[in-house]
N, C-alpha and C positions, 0 to 999 in steps of 0.2 A: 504494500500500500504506500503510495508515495505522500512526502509530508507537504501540507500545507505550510509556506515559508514564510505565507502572508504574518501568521502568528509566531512570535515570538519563543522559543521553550520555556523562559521564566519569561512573566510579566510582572512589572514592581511598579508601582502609584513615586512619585518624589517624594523629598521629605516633606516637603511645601505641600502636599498633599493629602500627608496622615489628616485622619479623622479629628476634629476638635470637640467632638461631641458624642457621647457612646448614643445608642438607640436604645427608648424604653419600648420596646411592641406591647407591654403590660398598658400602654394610654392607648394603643389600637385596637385591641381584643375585642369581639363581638360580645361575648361573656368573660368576663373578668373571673380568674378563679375565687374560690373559696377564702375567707382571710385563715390566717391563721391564727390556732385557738390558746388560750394560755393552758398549759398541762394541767393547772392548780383548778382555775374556774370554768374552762373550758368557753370563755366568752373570747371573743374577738380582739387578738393584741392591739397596742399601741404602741405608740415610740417609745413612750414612757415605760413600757413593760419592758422591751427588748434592750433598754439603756441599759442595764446590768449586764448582758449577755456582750451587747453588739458596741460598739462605736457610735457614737452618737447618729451622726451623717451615714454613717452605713444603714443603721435603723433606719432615716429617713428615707435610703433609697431604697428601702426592703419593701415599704408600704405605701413609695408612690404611684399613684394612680393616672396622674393627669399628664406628667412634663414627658412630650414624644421625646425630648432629648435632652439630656445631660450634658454640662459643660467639663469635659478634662481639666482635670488641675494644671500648669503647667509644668507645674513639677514632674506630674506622673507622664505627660507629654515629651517632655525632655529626656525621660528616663526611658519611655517607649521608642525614642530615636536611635538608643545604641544597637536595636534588635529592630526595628520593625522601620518602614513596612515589611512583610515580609511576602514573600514571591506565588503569585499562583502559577505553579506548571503544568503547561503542556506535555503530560506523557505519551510522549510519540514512539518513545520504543514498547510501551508496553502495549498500546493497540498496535502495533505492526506483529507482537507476538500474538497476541490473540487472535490475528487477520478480521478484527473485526472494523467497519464501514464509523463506529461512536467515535466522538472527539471529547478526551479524557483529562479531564482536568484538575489540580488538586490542591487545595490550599496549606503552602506547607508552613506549620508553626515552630519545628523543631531548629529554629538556627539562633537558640541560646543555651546557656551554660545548662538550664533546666532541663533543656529537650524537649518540651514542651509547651501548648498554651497556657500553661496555667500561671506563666508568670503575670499575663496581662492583668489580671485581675488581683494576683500577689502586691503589686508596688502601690494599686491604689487604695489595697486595705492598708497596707504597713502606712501610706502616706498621713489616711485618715488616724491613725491611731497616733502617729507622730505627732498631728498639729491638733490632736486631743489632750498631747502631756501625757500618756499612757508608759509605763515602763516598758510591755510587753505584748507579748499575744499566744495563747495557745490556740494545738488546731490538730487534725487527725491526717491523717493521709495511708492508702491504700497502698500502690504501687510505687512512690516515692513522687512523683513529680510535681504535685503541689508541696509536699514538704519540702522538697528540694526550693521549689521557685519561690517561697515565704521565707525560709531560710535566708534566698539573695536579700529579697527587698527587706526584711528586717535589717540584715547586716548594714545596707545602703543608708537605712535611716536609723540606724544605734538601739534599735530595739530587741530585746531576750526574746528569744523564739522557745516554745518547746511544742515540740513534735510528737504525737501519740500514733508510734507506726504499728498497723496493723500487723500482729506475730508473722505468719503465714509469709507475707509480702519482706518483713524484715529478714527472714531467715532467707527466701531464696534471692535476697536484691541487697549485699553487707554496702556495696559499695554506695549505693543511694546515702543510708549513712553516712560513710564519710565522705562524700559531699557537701550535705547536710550541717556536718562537724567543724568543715572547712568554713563556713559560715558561721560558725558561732551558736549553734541550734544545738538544742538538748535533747535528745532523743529517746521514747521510752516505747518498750517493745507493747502492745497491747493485745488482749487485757492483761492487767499490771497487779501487785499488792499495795502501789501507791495513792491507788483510791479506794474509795468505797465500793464504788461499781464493778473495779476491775477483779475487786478481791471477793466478789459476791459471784462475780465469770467463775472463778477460776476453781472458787471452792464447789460451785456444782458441777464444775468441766475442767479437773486440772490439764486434760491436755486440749481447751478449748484454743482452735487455730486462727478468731479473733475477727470480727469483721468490721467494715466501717460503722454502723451502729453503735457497736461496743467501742470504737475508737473515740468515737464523738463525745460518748457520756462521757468522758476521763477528761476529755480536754473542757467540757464544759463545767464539770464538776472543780477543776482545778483554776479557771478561769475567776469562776462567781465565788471560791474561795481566797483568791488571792489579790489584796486591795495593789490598784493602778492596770490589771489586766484584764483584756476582754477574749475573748473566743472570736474566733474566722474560719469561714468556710470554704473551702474548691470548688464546690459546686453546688447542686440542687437548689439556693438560694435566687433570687430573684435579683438580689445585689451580683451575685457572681455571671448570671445571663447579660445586664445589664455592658460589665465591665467586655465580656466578651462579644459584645457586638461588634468590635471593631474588626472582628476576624472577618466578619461579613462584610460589614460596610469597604473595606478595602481592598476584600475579592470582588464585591460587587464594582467598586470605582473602575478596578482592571479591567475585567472582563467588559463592564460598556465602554472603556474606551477602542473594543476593538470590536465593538458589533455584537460580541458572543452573551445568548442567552441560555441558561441550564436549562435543560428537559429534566432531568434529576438532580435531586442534592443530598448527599447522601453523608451521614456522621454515625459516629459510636456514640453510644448514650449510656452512660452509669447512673452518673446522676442530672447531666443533661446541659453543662455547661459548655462543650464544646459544637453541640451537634445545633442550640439554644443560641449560641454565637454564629456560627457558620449561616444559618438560615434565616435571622431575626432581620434583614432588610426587605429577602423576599418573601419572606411570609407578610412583614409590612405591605408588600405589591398585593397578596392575596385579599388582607384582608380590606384593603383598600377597593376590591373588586378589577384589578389590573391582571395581567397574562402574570403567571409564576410555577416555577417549577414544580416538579413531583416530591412529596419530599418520604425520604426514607429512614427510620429510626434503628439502627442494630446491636442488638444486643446482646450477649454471653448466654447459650442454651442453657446455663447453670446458672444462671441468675436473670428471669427472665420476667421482670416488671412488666413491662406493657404487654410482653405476647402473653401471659397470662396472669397478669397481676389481676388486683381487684381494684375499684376506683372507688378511694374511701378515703375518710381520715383518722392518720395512723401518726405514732411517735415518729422522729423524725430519729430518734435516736431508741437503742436497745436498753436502758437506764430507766427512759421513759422522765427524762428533765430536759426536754427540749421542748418547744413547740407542736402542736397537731397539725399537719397538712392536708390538703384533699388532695390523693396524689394516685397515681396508679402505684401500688405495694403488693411485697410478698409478705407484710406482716413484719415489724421492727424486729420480734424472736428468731427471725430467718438466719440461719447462717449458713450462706454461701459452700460449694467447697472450695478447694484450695485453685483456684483457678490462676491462671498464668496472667492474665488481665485484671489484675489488683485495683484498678482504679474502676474496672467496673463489678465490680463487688457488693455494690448497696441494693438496700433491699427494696427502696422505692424511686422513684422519680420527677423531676422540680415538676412544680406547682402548677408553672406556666406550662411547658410543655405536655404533660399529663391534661389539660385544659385543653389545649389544641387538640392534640389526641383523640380525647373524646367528642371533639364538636367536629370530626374531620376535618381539621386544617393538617395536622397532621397524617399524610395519608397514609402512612404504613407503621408499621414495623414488625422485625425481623429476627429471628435469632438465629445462631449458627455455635456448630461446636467447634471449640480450639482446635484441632485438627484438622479443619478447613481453614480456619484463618491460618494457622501456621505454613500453608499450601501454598496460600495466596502469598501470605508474607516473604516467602522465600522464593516466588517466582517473580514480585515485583523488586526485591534486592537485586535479584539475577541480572533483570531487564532495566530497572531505574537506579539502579547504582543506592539506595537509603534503603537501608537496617531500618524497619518500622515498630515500633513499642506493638505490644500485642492491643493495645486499646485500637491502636490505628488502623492495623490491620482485618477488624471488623469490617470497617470501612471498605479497608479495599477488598476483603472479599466480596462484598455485596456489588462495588463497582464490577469488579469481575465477571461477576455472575449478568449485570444486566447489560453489559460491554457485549457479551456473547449472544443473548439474545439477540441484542441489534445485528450480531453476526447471519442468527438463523434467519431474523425479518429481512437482514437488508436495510432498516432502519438506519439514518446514520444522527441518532440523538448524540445531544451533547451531555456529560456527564461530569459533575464538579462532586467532590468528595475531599471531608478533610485527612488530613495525615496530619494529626496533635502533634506528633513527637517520632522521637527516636528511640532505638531498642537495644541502644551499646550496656546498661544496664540492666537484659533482661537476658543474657546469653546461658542461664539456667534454662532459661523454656526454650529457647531453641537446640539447645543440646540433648533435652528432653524428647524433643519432636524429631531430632535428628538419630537421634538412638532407637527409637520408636518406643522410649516408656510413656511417653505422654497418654495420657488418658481421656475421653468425652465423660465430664459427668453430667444426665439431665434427668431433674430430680423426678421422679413418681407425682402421682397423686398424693399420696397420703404423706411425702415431706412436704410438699407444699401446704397440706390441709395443717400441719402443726406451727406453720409462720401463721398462717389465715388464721388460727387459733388465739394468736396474740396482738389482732387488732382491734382495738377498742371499739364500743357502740357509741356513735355520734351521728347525728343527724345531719 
């Protein structure tokens, strides 16, 4: 298939062109989701409730409704100039391998020290916490990349990090750690004896293998006990969709400057801040009643929220001291198994997109087992030269899979997908997958009926 040379391989926006202003899609939404509920009264939070947990301005952007757009700090603008904008690629050798007629395109986040997206929304909590006077921050993280990217942007702005890494994900990822360490971050394997919560894991699961759930309640529990610090989250937050719009708004600037509109959009979703970022301008085009792409949700066959979650409100945390969300869940008591895709490991999914979801804006979603994505993973290394983190590789299986059908239509859609990160940190699973120990696990009926067991009755 010969390449189009009209288009560029990488397309990059100027600096003079990053974003000044994230996207709220929460002031577009035909139905606004569910608020969320205090654990204690179960009525509808306020600023003022989440001011103990959150940042002051973080809270405000958790529960705004109206402003389509936020203005960047300039700080946080300056600091997203050493990394970003960052490149949408034309993968031309990877449809020349597939011989399919689609034009493959992928927004890639991985070209910082993180490997990931998740710094973007890392430096504008540390900033907010900064010019709050805060000492500190604690925070969970699954497969290391937000605690890695909190890590940076604490260190940038003189702030204690401590990190509550999920067991499972700690043991097979040391080096995330010290990354981590290299920044200044304190690191605690979870569930821990240093809380209440983790020592309540542990005494009914001494060999419990830890999930984001259980991560959460540690870091929040440590948080709301310790005066000058607050809690931050990577994802499922509305604040964190929010912060990663940019990812979108600067694929979308690329791609119109060169004609090109996505027939699909395609992301990995845990807890929904990548896939929430990547789409949140053209789903703006949707619900505006404008032409916008198909969009696709993919998720981990072992931890499988929307392809068969329930759409309810549930802890946000396994502890059960976090907020109640209306969310697609498997039940806050879920624990995952040890899957290789650590960052998608949570048991439910953000607020907003679980919303979309269910009013079909969002059209799909997907799930697939590691052993597919590890497929895909190692034939898009082969053909695109980037080692993909297993979270990204979701993704591009799914791009894979419908790159081909345009093969068998004939179709020649256009196909945008992100790739989060990188996977030089994850070379347990691929050695795993290379060996052929790796394993599918996809749970039963009746493990899922005992997460479903631990969700609360809320109207």
């Amino acid at each position: 298939m010969a390449k189009n040379t009209a288009i560029p391989y990488k397309i990059y926006l100027k600096e003079d062109e990053l974003p000044r202003a994230w996207y709220n899609v929460r002031a577009d939404m035909r139905t606004d989701h569910r608020p969320l509920l205090n654990p204690a009264t179960r009525q509808p939070l306020t600023v003022a409730d989440l001011e103990p947990v959150f940042c002051t301005e973080l809270a405000k952007q958790e529960l705004n409704t109206q402003d389509r757009f936020i203005e960047i700090p300039e700080a946080v603008r300056n600091f997203y100039k050493m990394y970003r904008p960052s490149p949408v690629v034309r993968a031309y050798c990877l449809e020349q391998a597939l011989h399919t007629p689609a034009h493959i395109y992928y927004k890639y986040e991985g070209g910082n020290t993180s490997g990931s997206h998740k710094l973007n929304s890392a430096i504008a909590q540390a900033y907010y916490a900064s010019q709050q006077g805060l000492r500190g921050v604690t925070t969970e993280t699954g497969a290391g990349q937000w605690g890695t990217a909190l890590s940076m942007a604490c260190g940038y702005f003189g702030l204690d990090c401590r990190v509550f890494m999920v067991k499972c994900s700690a043991q097979q990822k040391p080096y995330r750690k010290a990354v981590m360490e290299t920044y200044n971050a304190t690191i605690v394997s979870s569930p821990s004896d240093t809380t209440a919560v983790g020592r309540k894991m542990l005494a009914a699961n001494p060999d419990n293998t830890g999930s984001l759930g259980t991560a959460i309640s540690e870091a929040v529990e440590l948080a709301v006990a310790s005066e000058g610090y607050r809690y931050v989250l990577g994802s499922v937050l509305d604040q964190v969709l929010l912060h990663q719009s940019i990812i979108g708004l600067e694929a979308k600037a690329a791609l119109d400057a060169y004609g090109v509109q996505p027939d699909i959009v395609i992301g990995c979703a845990g807890g929904g801040s990548n896939l929430g970022g990547l789409m949140a301008p053209y789903m703006g085009d949707r619900l505006a009643g404008k032409p916008a792409p198909y969009f696709i949700a993919v998720e981990p066959s072992s931890c499988p929220s929307l392809t068969r979650g329930r759409f309810a409100y549930d802890y946000c945390d396994t502890g059960h001291v976090t907020p109640l969300a209306k969310m697609y869940t498997l039940g806050s008591g879920y624990i995952p198994s040890s899957s290789h895709a650590g960052g998608l490991r949570y048991h439910g999914m953000s607020p907003i997109l679980s919303q979309l979801y269910h009013d079909g804006y969002l059209d799909e979603a997907r799930s697939v087992r590691q052993t597919e994505v590890f497929a895909a993973a190692e034939l898009f290394a082969r053909v695109e030269g980037t080692l993909a983190a297993p979270e990204s590789a979701h993704a591009i299986r799914v791009a894979i899979d419908e790159a081909l059908k345009c093969k068998e239509s004939g179709e020649a859609k256009t196909i945008l997908f992100g790739l989060t990160g990188t996977g030089y940190f994850d070379m347990a699973a691929y050695i795993a997958y290379n060996s052929g120990t790796m394993q599918d696990h996809v749970p039963d009926d009746e493990e899922l009926a005992k997460g479903f067991a631990t969700i609360p009755q809320v109207e």
